[in-house]
FIMARVEX-903196 format. One record per residue (C-alpha): residue in three letters; x, y, z; residue number from 1. Coordinates in steps of 0.5 Angstrom, whole numbers, plus 500, padded with zeros to 3 digits. Layout:
BEGIN
SITE   residu    xx    yy    zz   num
SITE      ALA     X     Y     Z   NUM
...
***
This chain:
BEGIN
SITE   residu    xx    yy    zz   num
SITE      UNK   420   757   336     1
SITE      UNK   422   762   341     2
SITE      UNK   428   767   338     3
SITE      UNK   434   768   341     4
SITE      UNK   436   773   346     5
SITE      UNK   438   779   342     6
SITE      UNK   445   782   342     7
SITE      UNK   447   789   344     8
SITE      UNK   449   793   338     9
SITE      UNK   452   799   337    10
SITE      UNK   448   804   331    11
SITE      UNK   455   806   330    12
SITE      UNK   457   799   327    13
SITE      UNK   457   799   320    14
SITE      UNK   452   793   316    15
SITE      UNK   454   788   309    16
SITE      UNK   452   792   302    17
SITE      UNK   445   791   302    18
SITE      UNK   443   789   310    19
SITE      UNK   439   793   314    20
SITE      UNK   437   793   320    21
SITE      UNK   429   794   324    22
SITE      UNK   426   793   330    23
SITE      UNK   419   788   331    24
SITE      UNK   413   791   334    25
SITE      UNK   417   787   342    26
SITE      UNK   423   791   341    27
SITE      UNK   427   786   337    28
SITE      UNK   432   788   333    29
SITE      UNK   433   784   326    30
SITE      UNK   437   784   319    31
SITE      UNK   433   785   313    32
SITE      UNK   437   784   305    33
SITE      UNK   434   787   301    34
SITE      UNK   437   783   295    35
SITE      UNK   434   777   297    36
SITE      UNK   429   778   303    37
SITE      UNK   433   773   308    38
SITE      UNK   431   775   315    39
SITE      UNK   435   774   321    40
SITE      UNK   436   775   328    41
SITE      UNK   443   776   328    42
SITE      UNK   447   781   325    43
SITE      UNK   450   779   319    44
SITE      UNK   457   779   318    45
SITE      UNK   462   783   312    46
SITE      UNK   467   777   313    47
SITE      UNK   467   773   306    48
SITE      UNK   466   766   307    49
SITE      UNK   462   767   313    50
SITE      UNK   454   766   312    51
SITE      UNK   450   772   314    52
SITE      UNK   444   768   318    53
SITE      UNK   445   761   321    54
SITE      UNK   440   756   319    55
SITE      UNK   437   755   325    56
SITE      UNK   436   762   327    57
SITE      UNK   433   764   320    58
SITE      UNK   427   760   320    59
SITE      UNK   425   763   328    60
SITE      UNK   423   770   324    61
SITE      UNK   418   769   319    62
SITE      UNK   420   773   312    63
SITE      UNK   419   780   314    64
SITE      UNK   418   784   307    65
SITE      UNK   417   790   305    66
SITE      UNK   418   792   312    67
SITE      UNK   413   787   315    68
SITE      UNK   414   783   321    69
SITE      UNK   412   776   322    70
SITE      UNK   405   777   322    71
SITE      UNK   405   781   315    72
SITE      UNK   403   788   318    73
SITE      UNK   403   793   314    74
SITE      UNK   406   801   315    75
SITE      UNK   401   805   312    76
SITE      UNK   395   808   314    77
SITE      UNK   389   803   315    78
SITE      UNK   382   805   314    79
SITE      UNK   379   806   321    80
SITE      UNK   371   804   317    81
SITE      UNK   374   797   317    82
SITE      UNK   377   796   324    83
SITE      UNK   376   793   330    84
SITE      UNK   380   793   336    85
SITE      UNK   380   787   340    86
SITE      UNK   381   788   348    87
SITE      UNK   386   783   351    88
SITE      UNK   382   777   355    89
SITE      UNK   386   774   361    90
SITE      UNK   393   772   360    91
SITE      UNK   391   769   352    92
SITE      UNK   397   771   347    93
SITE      UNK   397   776   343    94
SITE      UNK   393   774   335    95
SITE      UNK   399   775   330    96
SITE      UNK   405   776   335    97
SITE      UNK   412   775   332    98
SITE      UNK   414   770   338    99
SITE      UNK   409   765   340   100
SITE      UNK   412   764   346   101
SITE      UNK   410   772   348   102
SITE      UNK   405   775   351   103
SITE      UNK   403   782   348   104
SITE      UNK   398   786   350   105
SITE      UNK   392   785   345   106
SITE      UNK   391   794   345   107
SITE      UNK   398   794   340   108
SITE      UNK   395   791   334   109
SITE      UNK   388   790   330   110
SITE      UNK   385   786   326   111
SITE      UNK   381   787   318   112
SITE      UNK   378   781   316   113
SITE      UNK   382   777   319   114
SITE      UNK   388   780   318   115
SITE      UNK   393   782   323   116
SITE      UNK   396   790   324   117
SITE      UNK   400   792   328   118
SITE      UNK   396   798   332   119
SITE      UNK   398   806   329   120
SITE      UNK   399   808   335   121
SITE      UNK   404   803   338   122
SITE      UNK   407   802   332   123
SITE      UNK   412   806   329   124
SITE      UNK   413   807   321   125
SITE      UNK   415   801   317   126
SITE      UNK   420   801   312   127
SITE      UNK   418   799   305   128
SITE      UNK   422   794   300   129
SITE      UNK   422   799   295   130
SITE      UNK   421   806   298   131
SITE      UNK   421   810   293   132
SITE      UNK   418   806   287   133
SITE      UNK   410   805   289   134
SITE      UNK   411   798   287   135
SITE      UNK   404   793   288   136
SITE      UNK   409   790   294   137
SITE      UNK   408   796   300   138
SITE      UNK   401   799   298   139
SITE      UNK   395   793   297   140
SITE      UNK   395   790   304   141
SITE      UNK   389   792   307   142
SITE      UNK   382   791   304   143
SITE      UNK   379   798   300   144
SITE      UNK   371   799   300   145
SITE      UNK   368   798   294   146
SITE      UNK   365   805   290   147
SITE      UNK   360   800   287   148
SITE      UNK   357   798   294   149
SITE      UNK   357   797   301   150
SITE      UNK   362   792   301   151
SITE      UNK   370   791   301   152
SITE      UNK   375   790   297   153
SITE      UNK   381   786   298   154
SITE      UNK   388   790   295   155
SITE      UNK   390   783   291   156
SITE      UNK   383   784   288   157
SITE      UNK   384   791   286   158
SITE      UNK   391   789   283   159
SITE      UNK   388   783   279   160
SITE      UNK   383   788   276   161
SITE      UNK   389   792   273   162
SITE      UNK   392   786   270   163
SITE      UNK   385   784   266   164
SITE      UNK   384   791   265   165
SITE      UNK   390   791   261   166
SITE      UNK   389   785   257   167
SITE      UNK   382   788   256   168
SITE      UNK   385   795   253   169
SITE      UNK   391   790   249   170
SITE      UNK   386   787   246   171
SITE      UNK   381   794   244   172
SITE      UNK   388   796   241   173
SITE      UNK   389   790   237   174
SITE      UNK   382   791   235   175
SITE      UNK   382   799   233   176
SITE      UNK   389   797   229   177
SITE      UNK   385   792   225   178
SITE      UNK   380   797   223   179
SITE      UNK   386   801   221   180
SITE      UNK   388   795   216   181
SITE      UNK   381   794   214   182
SITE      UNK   382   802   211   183
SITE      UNK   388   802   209   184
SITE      UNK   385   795   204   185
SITE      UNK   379   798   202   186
SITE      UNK   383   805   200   187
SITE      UNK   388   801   195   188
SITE      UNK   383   798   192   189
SITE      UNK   379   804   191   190
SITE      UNK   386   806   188   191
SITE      UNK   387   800   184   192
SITE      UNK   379   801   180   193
SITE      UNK   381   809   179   194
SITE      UNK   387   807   176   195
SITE      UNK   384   802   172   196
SITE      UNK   379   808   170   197
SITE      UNK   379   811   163   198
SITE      UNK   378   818   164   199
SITE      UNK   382   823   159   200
SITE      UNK   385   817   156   201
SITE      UNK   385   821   149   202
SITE      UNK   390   826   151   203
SITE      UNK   396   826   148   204
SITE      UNK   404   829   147   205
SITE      UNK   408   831   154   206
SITE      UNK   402   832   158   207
SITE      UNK   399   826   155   208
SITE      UNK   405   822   159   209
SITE      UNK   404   825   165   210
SITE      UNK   397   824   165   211
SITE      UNK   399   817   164   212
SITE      UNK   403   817   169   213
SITE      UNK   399   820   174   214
SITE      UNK   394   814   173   215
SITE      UNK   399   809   174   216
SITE      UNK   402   812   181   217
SITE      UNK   395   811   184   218
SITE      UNK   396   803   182   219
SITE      UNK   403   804   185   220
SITE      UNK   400   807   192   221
SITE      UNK   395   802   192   222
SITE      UNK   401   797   192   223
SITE      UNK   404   801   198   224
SITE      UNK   398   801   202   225
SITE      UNK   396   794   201   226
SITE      UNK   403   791   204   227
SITE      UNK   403   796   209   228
SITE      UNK   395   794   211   229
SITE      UNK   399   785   211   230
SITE      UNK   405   789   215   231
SITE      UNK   400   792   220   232
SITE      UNK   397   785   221   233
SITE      UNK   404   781   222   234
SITE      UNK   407   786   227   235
SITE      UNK   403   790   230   236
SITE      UNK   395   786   230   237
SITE      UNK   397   779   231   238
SITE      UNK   403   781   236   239
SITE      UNK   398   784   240   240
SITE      UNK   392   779   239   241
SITE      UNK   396   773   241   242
SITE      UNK   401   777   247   243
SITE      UNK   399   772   253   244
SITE      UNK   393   768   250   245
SITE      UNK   393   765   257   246
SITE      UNK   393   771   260   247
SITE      UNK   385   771   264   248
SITE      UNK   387   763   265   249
SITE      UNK   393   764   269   250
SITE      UNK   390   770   273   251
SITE      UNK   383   766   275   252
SITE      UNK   388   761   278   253
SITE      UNK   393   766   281   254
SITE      UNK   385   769   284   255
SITE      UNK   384   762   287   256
SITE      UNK   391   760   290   257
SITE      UNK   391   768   294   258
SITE      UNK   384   767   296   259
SITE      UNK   384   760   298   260
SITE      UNK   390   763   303   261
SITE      UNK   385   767   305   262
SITE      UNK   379   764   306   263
SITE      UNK   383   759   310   264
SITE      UNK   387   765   314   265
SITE      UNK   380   766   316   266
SITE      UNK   378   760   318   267
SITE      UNK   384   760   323   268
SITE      UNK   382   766   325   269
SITE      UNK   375   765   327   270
SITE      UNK   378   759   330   271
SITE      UNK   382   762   335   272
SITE      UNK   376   767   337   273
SITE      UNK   373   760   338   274
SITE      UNK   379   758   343   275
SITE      UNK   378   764   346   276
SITE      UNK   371   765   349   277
SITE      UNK   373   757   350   278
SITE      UNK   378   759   355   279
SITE      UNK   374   766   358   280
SITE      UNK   368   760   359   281
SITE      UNK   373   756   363   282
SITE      UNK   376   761   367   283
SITE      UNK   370   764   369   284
SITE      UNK   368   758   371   285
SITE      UNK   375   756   375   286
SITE      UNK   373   763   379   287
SITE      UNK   366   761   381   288
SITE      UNK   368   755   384   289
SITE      UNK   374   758   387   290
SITE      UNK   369   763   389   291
SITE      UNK   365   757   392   292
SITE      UNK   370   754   396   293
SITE      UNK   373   760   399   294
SITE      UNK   364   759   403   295
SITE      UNK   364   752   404   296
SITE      UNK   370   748   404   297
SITE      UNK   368   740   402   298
SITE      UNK   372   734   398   299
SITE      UNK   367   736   392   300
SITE      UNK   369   743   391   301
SITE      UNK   376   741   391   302
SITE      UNK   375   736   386   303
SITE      UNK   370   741   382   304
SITE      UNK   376   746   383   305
SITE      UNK   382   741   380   306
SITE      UNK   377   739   374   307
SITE      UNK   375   747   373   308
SITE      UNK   383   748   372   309
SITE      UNK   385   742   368   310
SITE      UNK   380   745   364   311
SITE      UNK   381   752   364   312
SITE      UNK   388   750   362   313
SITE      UNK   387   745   356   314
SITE      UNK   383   751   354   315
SITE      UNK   389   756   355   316
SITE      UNK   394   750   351   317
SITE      UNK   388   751   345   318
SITE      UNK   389   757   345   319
SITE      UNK   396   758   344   320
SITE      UNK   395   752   338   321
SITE      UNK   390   756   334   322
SITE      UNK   394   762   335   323
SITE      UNK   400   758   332   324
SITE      UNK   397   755   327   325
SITE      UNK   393   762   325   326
SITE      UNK   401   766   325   327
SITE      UNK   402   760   320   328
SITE      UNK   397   761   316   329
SITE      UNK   397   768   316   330
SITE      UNK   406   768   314   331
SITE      UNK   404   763   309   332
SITE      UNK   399   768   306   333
SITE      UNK   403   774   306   334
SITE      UNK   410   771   303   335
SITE      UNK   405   769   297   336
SITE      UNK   402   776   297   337
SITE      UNK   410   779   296   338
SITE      UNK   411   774   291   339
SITE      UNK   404   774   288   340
SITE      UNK   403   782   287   341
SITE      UNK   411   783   286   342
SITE      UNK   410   778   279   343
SITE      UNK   404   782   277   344
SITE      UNK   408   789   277   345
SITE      UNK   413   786   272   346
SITE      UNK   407   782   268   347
SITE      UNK   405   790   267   348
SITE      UNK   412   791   266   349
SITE      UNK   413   788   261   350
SITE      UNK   405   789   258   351
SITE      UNK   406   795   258   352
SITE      UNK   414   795   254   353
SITE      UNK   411   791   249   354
SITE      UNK   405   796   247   355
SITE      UNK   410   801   246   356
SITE      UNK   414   797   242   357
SITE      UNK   409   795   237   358
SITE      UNK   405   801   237   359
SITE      UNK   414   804   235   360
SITE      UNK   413   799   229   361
SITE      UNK   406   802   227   362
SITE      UNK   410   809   226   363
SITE      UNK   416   807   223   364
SITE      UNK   411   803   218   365
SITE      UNK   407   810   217   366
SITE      UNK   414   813   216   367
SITE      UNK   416   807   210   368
SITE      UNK   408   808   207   369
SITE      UNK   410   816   207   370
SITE      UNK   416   816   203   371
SITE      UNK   414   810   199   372
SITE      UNK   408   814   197   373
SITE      UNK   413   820   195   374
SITE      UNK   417   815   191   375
SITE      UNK   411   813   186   376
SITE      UNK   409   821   185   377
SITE      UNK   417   823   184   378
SITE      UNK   416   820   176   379
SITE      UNK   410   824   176   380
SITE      UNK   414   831   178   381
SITE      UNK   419   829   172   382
SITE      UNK   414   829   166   383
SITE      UNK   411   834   169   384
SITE      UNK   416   839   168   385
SITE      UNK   418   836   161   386
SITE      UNK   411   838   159   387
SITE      UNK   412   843   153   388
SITE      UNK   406   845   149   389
SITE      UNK   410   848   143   390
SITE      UNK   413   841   143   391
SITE      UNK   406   838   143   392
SITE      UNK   404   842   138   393
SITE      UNK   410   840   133   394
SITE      UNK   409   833   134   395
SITE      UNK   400   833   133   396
SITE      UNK   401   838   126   397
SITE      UNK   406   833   124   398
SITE      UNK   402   827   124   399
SITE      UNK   396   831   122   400
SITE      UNK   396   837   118   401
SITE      UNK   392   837   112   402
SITE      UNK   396   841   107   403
SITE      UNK   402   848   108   404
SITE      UNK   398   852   102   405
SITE      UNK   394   858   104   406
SITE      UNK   388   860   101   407
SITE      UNK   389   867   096   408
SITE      UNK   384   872   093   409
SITE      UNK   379   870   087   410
SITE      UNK   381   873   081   411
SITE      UNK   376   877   076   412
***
């Protein structure tokens, strides 16, 4: 679908809360919510009641996001490595052009693996969806070279590989926390088996009582520890074990969906190049015999002419219907792109709250463990400052005197 004329606007004019407004890559002005993404040709309007975009003319712009026209070009640098200016043949129409119906000349954009840019040095500064917030949306639509070889990597992949990296770092965490468990099991069951010892069993008196209770407060703080060993597995270990369970499933089935769009934008691409090398055949073609009617005139070259130029424009026809269906493909690839890498920003979010939360409930049960631990040594502190060695005494001569009578001397 062609756009409609665009209208004259003053930059003094005032745009609804949440509109904004670019020019395309032809010099178009259009409206960008940056709520909702809905694009529009016209401007919207700040009358309540009345819709911002009229039906027809929203679906003549693509879905610009993040800044991008209708081919989903990207503002940022682009790694020259991996350019390839394409030079304009004939009259063809521009590959990836926000109006089909247009004729733009091929110098003002570029194309990576297949994907369509916008030149850097035509194309002025996009505007990011989220400017000042790094999101995954603005920054991962060129493909990066890969460190480990000479190929490339393509930025949703990249994004992907953070998402699995973080599964892979939730799950060694579960892991370190269950070794954690494991200590703590095994020093309260060392603490329970010394408790049970017999050492130093025989004394008696105050300190006797103490030395009691020391031997008890270890059974105590066995105690403590075992149930903080059990809370650290039911609210820390397991949450953070079971936290997505179809976490690699659901990223290898949103890695298929990304990169079939992928593939066949390639596909579309690949067919374009074939409709263009068709049309510069019979172009060619088409001149040759022209060329060959202007020496002999004959019945036959004319004939040859009419069928060279039917020819010459059906494959101009096949061209223009491979580029349509390549500036489909390409829209659709980029809308999932927008919606795909937007849901990865708030899985990770998300990932990343609920670790904090759970690695808070770890310190929190540290802090209880501590002070249970203090609580089993306050009787202790008690019967230690009750110790009274004078006290003691009394008591064990008491029970065990032999006799109050002393020896005297011998008489003659």
């Amino acid at each position: 679908m062609v756009p409609p004329p665009p209208g004259e606007e003053s930059q003094t004019v005032v745009l609804p809360p949440g509109w904004q407004s670019y020019l395309s890559p032809q010099g178009r002005r259009y409206y960008v919510n940056t709520a909702t993404n809905e694009t529009t040709w016209e401007r919207p309007s700040s009358s309540p009641g009345i819709p911002a975009s009229p039906g027809p003319h929203r679906s003549s712009l693509p879905p610009t996001v993040n800044g991008y026209h209708a081919s989903g070009t990207p503002a940022h640098p682009l790694e020259t490595a991996h350019m390839s200016v394409r030079k304009s043949t004939g009259d063809s129409q521009n590959l990836g052009s926000s109006s089909p119906g247009k004729k733009q000349s091929k110098e003002n954009t570029i194309t990576i693996n297949c994907v369509t840019f916008p030149h850097p040095d035509t194309m002025p500064e996009q505007q990011l969806l989220k400017p000042t917030e790094w999101s995954y949306c603005d920054y991962f639509w060129a493909d990066k070279k890969d460190p480990q070889g000479n190929g490339t990597v393509a930025g949703f992949e990249l994004l992907l590989q953070k998402q699995l990296k973080g599964k892979q770092m939730q799950k060694e965490m579960s892991e370190f926390i269950r070794e954690r468990i494991k200590i703590e099991e095994e020093y309260a069951k060392n603490l329970a088996k010394l408790s049970q010892n017999s050492l130093a069993a025989q004394e008696e008196g105050s300190l006797g009582e103490a030395w009691a209770q020391v031997k008890k407060s270890l059974a105590d703080e066995a105690e403590v520890h075992l149930k903080f060993s059990a809370k650290l597995h039911s609210e820390v270990e397991k949450p953070l074990m079971n936290f997505r369970e179809n976490f690699k499933k659901d990223m290898k089935k949103c890695d298929h969906h990304i990169t079939d769009l992928r593939k066949q934008l390639a596909s579309r691409y690949a067919a374009v190049e074939k409709a263009r090398k068709a049309l510069t055949e019979r172009q060619r073609d088409l001149e040759m015999k022209t060329q060959q009617l202007e020496i002999k005139l004959s019945n036959k070259t004319e004939e040859d002419i009419k069928k060279a130029r039917r020819k010459s424009t059906q494959a101009g026809d096949d061209l223009m219907r491979c580029v349509d269906l390549y500036n489909q493909a390409q829209s659709k690839w980029f809308e999932e792109m927008v919606t795909t890498t937007l849901e990865l920003e708030r899985l990770e979010v998300e990932r990343v709250e609920m670790i904090r939360q759970h690695l808070c409930q770890y310190t929190q049960l540290r802090h209880e463990t501590d002070m249970f631990n203090q609580s089993t040594v306050e009787p202790v502190d008690q019967l230690l400052r009750k110790v009274d060695p004078a006290k003691d005494r009394e008591l064990w001569v008491r029970e065990h005197k032999t006799g109050n009578i002393r020896p005297v001397d011998m008489e003659i």
